[in-house]
Backbone as JSON, one array per atom type, in Angstrom:
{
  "sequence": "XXXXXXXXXXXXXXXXXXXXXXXXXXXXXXXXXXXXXXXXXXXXXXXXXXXXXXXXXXXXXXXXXXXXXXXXXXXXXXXXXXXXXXXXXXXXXXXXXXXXXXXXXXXXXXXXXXXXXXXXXXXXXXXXXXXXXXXXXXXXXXXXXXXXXXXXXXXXXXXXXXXXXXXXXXX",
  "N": [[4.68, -0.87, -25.04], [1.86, -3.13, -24.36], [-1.18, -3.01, -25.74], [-2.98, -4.31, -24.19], [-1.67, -4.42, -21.64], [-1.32, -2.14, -20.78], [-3.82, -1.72, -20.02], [-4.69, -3.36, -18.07], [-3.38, -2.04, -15.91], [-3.72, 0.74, -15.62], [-4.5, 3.0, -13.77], [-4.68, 1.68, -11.34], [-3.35, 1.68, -8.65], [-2.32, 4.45, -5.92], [0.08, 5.37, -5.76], [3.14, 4.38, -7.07], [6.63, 3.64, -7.61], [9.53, 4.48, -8.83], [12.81, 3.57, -9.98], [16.16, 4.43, -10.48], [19.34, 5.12, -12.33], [19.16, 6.37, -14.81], [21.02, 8.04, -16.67], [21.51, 7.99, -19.63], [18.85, 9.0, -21.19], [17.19, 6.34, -22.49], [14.85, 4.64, -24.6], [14.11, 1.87, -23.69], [14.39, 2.86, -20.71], [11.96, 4.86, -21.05], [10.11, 2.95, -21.44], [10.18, 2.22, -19.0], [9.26, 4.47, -17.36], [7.07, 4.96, -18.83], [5.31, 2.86, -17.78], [4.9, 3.17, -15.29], [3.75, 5.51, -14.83], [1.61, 4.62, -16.15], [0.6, 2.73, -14.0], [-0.08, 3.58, -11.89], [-1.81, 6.7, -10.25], [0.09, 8.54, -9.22], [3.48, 8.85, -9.09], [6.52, 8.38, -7.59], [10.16, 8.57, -8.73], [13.04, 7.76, -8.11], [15.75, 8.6, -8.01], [19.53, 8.1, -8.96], [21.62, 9.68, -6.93], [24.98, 11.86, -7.5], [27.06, 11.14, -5.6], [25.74, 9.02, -5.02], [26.16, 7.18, -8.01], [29.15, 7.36, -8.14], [30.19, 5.44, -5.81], [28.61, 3.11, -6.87], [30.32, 2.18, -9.23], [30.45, 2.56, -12.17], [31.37, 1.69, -15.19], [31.39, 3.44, -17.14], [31.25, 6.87, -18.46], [29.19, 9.21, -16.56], [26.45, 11.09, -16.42], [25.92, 14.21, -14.77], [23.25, 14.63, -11.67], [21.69, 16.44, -11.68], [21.43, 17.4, -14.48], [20.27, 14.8, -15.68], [18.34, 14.54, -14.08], [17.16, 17.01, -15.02], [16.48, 15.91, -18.02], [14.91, 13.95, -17.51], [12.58, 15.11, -16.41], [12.01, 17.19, -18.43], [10.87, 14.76, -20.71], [8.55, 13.73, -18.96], [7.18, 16.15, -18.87], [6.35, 15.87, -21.63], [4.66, 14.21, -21.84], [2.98, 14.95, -20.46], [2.54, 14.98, -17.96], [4.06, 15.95, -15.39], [2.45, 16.75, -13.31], [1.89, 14.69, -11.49], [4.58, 13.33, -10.71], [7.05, 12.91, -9.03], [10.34, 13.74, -8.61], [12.93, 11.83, -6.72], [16.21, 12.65, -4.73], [17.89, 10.06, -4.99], [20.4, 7.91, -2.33], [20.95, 5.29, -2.17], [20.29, 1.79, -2.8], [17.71, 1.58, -2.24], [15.94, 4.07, -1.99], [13.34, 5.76, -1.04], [11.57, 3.12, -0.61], [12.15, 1.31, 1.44], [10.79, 2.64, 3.7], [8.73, 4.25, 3.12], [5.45, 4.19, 3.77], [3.0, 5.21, 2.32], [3.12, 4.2, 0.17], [2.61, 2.03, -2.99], [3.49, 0.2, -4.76], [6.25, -1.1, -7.05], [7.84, -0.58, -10.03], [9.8, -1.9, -12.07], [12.69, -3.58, -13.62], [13.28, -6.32, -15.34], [15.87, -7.15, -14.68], [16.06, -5.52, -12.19], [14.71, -7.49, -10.58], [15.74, -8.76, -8.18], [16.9, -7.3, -6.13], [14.27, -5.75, -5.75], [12.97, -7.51, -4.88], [14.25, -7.58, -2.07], [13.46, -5.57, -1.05], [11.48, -5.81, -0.43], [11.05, -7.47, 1.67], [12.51, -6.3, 3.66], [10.71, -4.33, 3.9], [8.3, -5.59, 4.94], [9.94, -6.98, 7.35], [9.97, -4.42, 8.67], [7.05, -3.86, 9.14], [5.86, -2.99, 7.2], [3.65, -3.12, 4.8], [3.97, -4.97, 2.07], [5.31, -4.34, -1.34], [3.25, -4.1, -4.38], [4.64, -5.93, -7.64], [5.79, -4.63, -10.52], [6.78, -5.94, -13.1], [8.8, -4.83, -15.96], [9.55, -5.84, -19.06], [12.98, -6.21, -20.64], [13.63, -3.42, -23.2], [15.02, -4.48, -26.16], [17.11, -4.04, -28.3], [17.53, -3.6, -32.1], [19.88, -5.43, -32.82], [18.94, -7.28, -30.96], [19.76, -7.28, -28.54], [19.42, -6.17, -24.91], [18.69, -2.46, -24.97], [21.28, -0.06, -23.37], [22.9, 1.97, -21.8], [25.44, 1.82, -21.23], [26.13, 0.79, -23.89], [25.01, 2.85, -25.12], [26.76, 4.6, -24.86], [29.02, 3.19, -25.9], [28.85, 3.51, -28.16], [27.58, 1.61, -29.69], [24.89, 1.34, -30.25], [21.8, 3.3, -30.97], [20.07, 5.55, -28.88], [17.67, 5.07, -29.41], [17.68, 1.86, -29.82], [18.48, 1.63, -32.48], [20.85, -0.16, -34.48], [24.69, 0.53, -34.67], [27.83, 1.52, -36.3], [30.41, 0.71, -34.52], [33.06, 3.1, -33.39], [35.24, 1.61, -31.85], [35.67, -1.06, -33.25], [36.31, -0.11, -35.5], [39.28, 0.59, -35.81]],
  "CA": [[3.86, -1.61, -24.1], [0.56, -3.7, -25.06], [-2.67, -2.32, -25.25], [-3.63, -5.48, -22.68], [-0.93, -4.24, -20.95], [-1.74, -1.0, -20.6], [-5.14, -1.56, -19.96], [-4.35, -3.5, -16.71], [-2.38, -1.35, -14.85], [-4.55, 1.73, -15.79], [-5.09, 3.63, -12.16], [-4.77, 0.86, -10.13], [-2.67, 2.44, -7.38], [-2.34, 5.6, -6.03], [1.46, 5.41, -5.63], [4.18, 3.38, -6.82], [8.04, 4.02, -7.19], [10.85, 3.57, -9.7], [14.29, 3.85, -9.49], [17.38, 4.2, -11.45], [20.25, 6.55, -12.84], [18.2, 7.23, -16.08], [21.7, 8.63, -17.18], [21.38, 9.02, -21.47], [17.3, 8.39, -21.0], [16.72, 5.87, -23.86], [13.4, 3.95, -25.04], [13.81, 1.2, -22.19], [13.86, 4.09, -19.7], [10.57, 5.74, -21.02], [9.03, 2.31, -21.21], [9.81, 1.78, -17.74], [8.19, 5.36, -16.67], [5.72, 4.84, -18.72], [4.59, 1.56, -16.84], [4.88, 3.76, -14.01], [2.74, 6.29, -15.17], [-0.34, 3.87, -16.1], [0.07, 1.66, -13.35], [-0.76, 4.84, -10.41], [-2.33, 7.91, -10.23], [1.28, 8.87, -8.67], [4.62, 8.45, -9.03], [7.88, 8.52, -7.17], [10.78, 8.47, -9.43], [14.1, 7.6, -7.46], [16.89, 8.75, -8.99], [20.95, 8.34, -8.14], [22.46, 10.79, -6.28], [26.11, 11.69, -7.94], [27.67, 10.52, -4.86], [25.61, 7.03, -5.25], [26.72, 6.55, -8.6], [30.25, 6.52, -7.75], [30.17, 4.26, -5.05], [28.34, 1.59, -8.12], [31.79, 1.78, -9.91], [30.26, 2.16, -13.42], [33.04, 1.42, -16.02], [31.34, 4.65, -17.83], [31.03, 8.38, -17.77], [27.82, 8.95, -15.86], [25.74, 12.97, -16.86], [24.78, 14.9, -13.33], [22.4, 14.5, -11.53], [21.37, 17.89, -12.52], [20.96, 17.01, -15.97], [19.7, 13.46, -15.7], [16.93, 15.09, -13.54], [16.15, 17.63, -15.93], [16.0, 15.72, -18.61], [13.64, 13.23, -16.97], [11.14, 16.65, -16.0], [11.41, 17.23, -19.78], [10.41, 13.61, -21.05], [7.46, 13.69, -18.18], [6.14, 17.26, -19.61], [5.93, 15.83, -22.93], [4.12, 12.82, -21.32], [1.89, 15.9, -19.67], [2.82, 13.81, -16.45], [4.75, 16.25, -14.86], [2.23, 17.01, -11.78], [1.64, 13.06, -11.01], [5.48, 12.56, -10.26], [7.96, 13.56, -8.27], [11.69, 13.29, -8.71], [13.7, 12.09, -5.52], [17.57, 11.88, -4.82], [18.12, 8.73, -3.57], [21.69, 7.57, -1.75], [21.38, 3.71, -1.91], [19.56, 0.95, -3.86], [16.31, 0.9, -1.93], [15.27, 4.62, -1.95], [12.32, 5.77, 0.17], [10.77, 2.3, -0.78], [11.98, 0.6, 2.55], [9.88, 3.3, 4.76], [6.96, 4.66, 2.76], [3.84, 3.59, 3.64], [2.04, 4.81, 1.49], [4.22, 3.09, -1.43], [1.74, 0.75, -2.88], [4.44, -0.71, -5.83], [7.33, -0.51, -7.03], [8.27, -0.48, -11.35], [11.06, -2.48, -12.06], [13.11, -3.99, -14.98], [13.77, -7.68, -15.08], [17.53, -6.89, -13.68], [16.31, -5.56, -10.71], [13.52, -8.01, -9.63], [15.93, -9.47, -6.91], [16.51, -5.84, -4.96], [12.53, -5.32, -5.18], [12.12, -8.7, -3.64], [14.54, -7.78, -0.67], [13.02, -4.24, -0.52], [9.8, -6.01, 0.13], [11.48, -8.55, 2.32], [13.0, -5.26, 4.79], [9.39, -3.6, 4.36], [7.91, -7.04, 5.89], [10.29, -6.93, 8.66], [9.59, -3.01, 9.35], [5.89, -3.74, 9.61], [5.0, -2.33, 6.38], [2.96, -3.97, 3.31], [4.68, -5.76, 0.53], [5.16, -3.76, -2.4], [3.09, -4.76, -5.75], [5.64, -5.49, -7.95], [5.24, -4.49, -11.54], [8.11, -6.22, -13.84], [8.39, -4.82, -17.44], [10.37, -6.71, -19.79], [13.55, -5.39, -20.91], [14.0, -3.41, -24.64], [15.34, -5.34, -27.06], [17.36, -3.28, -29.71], [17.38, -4.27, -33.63], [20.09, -6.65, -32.49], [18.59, -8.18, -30.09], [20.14, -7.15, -27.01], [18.97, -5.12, -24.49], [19.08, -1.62, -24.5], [21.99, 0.02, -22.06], [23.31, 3.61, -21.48], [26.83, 1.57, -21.48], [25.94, 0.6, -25.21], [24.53, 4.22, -26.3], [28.23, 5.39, -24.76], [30.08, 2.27, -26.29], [28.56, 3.36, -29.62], [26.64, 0.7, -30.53], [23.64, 1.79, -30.31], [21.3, 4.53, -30.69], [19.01, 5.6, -27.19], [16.44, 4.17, -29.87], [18.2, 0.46, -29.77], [19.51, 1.2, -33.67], [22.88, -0.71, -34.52], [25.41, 1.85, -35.0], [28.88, 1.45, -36.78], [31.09, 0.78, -33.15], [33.69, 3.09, -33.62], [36.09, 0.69, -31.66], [35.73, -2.05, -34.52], [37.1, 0.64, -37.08], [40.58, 1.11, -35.19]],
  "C": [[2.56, -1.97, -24.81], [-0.33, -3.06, -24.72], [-3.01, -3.18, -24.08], [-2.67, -4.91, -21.46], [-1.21, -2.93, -19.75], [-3.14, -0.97, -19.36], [-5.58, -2.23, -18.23], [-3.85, -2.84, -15.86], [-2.77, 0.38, -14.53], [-4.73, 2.23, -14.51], [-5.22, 2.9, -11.11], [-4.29, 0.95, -8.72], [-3.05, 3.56, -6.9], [-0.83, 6.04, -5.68], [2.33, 4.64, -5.61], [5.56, 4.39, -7.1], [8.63, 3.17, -8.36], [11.9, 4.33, -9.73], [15.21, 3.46, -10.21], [18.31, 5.04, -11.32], [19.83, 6.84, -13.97], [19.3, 8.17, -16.52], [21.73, 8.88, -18.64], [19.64, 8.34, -21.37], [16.61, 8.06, -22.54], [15.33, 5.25, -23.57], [13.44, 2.51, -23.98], [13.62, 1.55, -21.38], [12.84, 4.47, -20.0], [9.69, 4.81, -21.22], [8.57, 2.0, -19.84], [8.51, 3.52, -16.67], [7.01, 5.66, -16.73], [4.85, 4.07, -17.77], [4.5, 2.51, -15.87], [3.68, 4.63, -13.75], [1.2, 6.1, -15.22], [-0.14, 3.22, -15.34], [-0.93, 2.36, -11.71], [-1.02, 6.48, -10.28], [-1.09, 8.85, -9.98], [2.09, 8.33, -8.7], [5.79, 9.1, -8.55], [9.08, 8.1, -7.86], [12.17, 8.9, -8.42], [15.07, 7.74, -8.2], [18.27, 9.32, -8.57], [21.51, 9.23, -7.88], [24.05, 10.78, -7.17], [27.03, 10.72, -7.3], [27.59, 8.66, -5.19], [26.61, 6.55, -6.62], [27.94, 6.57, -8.65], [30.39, 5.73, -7.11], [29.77, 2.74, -6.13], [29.38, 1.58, -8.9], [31.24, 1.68, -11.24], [31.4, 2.39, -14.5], [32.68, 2.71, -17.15], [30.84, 5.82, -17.05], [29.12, 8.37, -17.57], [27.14, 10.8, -16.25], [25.53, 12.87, -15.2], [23.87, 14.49, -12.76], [21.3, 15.74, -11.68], [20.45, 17.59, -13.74], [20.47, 15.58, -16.21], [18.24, 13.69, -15.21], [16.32, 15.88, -14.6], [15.45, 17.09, -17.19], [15.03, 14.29, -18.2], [12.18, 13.94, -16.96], [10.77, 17.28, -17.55], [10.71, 16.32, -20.22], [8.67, 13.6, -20.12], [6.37, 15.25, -18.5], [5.68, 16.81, -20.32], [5.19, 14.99, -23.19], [2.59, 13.89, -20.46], [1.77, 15.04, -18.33], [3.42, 14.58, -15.36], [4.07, 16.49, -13.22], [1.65, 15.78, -10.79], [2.94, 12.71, -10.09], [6.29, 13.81, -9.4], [9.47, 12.7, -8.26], [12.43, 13.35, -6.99], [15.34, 11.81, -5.35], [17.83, 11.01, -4.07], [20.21, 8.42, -3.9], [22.16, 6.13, -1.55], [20.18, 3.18, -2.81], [18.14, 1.12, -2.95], [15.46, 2.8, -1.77], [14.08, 4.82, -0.78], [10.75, 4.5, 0.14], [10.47, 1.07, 0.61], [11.52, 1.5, 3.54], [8.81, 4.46, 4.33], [5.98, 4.02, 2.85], [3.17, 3.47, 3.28], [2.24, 4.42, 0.27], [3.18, 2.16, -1.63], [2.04, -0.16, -4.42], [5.79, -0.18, -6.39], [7.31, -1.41, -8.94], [9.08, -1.08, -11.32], [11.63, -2.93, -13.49], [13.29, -5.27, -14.69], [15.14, -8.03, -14.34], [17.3, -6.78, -12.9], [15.12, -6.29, -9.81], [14.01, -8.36, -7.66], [16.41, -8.49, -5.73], [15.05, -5.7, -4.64], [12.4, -6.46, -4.64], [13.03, -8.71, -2.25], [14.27, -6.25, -0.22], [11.65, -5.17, 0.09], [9.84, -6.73, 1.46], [11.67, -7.08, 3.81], [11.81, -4.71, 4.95], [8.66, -4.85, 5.16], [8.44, -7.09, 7.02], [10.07, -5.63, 9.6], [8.36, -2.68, 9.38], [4.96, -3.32, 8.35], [4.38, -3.76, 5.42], [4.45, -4.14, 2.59], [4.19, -4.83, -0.34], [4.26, -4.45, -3.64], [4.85, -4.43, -6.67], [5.63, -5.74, -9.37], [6.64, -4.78, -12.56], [7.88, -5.63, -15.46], [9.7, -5.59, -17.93], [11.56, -5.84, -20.13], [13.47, -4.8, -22.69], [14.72, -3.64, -25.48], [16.13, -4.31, -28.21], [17.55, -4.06, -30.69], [18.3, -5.25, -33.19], [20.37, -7.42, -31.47], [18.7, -8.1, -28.66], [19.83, -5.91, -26.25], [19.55, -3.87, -24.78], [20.21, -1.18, -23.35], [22.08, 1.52, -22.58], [24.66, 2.88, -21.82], [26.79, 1.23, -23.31], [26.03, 1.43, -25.92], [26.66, 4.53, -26.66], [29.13, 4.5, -25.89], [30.45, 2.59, -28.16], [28.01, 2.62, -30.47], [25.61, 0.76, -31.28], [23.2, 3.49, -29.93], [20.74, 4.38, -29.6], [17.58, 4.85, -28.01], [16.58, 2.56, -30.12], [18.64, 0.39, -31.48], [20.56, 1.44, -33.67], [23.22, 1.05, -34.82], [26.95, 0.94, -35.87], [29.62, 1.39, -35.18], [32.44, 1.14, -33.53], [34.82, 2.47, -33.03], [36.48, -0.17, -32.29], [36.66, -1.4, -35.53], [38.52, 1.25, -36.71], [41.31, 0.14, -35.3]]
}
């Protein structure tokens, strides 16, 4: 993230929200918590229930939510962040973002701008504020293409976006 970047988003809240399955938690994941981190004094960190992520049908093996959590609570120690956030299990795409009040943004990745604009859309009809809504870009690995968790698995890539040898190619 940019120093300008940074430098905007610095304490400006006092509570936003981000949300994922943060299943193999690579360097697009810790840019997005970072953003999270400097944009509010507090953070809510939504994160898929086991149950949820079956219901999303992902075409890969998915870690616990056990261990997806913990190693999130590690990454956020080592960030000395750990008493800012709070890990929640959420059961559907919108988390406790369509009835917190005092929610005052929501983190996002460029993929999911068009859920945060109908979370904001259901908070509008349930009386609440509009979320700020803080887009980071996605991470780019050496070639070129975003970061994924389906990638790390596929073998492509490292959780740091370097190529890999894909052992599927060598069969």
């Amino acid at each position: 993230m940019g120093e300008k970047l940074r430098l905007e988003l610095s304490g400006q809240m006092k509570l936003v929200g981000v949300g994922g399955t943060f299943d193999i938690l690579h360097a697009g994941h810790k840019r997005l918590l970072r953003a999270a981190l400097h944009s509010a004094e507090k953070v809510q960190i939504g994160l898929t229930s086991d149950e949820f992520v079956k219901r999303m049908g992902k075409t890969h093996k998915v870690n616990t939510y056990s261990l997806r959590a913990e190693t999130i609570r590690k990454f956020l120690a080592k960030e000395k962040a750990l008493s800012r956030t709070e890990i929640l299990c959420i059961d559907d795409s919108y988390g406790t973002a369509i009835r917190d009040p005092n929610l005052e943004g929501l983190v996002i990745s460029e993929e999911t701008l068009s859920m945060a604009k109908e979370i904001n859309t259901i908070r509008q009809d349930s009386g609440f504020s509009p979320l700020k809504l803080i887009v980071v870009e996605l991470l780019a690995a050496e070639d070129g293409k975003p970061i994924s968790t389906r990638r790390i698995r596929n073998g492509e890539i490292t959780c740091t976006g370097k190529t890999t040898v894909n052992p599927k190619d060598n069969m």
